[in-house]
C-alpha positions in Angstrom: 0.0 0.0 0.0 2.7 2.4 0.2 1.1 4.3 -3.3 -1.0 6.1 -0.7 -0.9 8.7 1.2 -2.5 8.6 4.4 -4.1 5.3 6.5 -5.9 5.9 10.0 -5.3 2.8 11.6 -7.6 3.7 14.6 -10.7 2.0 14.1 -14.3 4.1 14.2 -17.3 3.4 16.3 -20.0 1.7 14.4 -22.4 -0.2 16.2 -25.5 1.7 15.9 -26.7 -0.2 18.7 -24.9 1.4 21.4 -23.4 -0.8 23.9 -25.0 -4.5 22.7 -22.9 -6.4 20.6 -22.2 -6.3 17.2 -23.2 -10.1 17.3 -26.6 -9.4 18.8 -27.2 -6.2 16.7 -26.9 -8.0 13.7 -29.2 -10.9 15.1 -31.7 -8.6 15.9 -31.7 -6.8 12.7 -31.6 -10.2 10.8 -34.3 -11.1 12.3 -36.2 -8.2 11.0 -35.3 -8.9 8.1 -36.4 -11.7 7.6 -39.5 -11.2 8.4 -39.7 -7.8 6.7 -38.3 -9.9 3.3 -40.0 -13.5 4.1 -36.8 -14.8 3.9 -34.8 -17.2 6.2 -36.7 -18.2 9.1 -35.7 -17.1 12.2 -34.5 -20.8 13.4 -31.8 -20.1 10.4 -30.5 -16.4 11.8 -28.3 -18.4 14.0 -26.9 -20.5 11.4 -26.4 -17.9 8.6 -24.3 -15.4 11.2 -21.7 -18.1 12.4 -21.3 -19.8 8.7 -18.1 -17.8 7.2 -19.1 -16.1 3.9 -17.2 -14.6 1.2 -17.6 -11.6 0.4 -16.8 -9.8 -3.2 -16.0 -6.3 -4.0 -15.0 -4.7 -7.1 -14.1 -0.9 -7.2 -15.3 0.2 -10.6 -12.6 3.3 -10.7 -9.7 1.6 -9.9 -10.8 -1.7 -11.4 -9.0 -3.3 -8.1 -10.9 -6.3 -7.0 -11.0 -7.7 -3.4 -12.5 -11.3 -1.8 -12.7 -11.2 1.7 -14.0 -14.5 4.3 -15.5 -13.1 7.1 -18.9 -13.8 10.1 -20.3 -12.3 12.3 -19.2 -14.0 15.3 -15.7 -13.2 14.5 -13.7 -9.5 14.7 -12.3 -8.8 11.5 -8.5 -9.0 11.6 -6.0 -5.8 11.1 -5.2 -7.3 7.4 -8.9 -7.4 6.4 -9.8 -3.9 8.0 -6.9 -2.4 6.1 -7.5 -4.3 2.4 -11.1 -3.4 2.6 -9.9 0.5 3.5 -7.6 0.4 0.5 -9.9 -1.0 -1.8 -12.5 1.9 -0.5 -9.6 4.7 -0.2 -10.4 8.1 -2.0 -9.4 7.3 -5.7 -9.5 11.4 -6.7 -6.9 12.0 -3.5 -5.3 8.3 -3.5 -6.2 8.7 0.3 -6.9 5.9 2.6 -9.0 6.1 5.7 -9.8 3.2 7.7 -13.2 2.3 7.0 -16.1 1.5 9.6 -15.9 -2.0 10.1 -19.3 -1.8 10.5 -20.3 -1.5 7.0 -18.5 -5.1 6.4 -21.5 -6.0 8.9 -23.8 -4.5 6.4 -22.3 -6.5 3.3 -22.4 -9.5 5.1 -25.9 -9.4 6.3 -27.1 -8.3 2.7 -25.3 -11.3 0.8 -26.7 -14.0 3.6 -30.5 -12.2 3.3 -30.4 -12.0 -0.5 -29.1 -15.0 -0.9 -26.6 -13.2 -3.6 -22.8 -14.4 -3.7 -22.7 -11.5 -6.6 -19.8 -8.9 -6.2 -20.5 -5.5 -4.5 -19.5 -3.2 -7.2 -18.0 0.3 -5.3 -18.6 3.6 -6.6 -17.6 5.5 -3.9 -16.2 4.6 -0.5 -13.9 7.1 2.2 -14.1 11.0 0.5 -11.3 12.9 1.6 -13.1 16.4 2.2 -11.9 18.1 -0.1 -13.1 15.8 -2.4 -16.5 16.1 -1.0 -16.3 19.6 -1.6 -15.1 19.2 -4.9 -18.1 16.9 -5.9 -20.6 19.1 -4.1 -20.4 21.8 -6.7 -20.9 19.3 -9.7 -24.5 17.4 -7.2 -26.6 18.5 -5.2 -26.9 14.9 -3.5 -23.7 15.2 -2.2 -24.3 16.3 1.6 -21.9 18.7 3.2 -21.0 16.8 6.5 -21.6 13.1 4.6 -20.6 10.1 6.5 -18.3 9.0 3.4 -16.0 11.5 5.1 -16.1 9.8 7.6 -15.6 7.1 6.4 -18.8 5.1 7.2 -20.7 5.1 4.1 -20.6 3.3 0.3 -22.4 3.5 -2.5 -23.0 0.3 -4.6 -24.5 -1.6 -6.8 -24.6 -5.1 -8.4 -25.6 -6.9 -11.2 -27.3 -10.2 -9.5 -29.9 -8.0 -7.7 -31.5 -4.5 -8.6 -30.5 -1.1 -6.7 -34.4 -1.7 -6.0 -33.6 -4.9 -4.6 -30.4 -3.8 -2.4 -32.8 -1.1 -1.5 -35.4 -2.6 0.2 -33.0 -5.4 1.8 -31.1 -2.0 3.3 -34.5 -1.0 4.7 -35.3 -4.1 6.4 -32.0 -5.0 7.9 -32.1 -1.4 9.3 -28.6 -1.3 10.2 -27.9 2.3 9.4 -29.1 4.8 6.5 -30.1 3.9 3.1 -30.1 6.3 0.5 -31.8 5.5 -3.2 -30.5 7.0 -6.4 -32.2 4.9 -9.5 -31.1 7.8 -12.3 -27.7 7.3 -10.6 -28.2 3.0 -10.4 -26.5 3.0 -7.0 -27.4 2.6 -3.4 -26.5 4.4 -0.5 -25.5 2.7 2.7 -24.0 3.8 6.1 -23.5 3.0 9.1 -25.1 6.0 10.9 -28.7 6.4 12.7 -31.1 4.8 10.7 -32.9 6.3 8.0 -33.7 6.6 3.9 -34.5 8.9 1.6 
């Protein structure tokens, strides 16, 4: 990594939760989900958050691809924390930020509930601000204080399921906000207060 310029190694709060832990947040809000979907049961919750899943992500500005194993049940390791904040660093500034583990969280719980092992396709991870600025004088969707700055949001999309369809599995899991952008194809998702628009 050493073609960039700057890596927070401290981690961020995430859990949106509060105090419980990250494995009982996500139970909870996979549980929801699958009534919310009619997906899994909720005998099956259990099962799906302790089986290890991979996870695939392709960034379609740097064309830099990245397969991560991961579960709930388990912290991710330094090495996966800092591979998924590289793949999502700031391609205008080629700065890195360490991403809200979290959002991994997010990832996970959307490919187990959809049933998808389809590659997350990243348009935009960490922003830099200056490269928020930047891209708030070109849309007006770009929020001033946005949680990509923070690095705690991504937008996506995928080709095995619809933005419509990453959409309303967002909503359900309720994990953070969910933003919808269908002249744009992508999906907003962070790991903030939970919310949509």
């Amino acid at each position: 990594m050493s073609h960039q310029k700057n890596l927070i190694a401290t981690p961020t709060q995430h859990s949106p939760a509060g105090l419980i832990s990250r494995r009982s947040f996500l139970t909870r809000s996979s549980m929801a989900a699958a009534g919310a979907l009619l997906l899994p049961s909720t005998k099956s919750v259990a099962s799906m958050l302790s089986t290890e899943r991979a996870l695939s992500f392709h960034n379609v500005h740097t064309d830099e691809e990245l397969t991560i194993r991961c579960c709930p049940e388990k912290d991710y390791d330094r090495e996966t924390r800092l591979r998924f904040s590289s793949l999502l660093r700031d391609h205008h500034a080629d700065e890195v930020r360490e991403m809200d583990p979290g959002l991994i969280d997010i990832f996970f719980a959307l490919s187990a509930f959809t049933g998808t092992n389809g590659t997350f396709k990243i348009l935009s991870g960490y922003r830099s601000p200056e490269t928020n600025s930047w891209l708030r004088r070109f849309s007006h969707g770009v929020a001033e204080h946005s949680m990509h700055i923070e690095g705690r949001a991504v937008d996506i999309r995928m080709d095995e399921l619809s933005i419509r369809e990453i959409r309303q599995a967002g909503l359900a899991l309720a994990m953070g906000g969910v933003g919808y952008y269908p002249r744009s194809n992508f999906v907003h998702l962070d790991t903030g207060r939970i919310r949509h628009w």
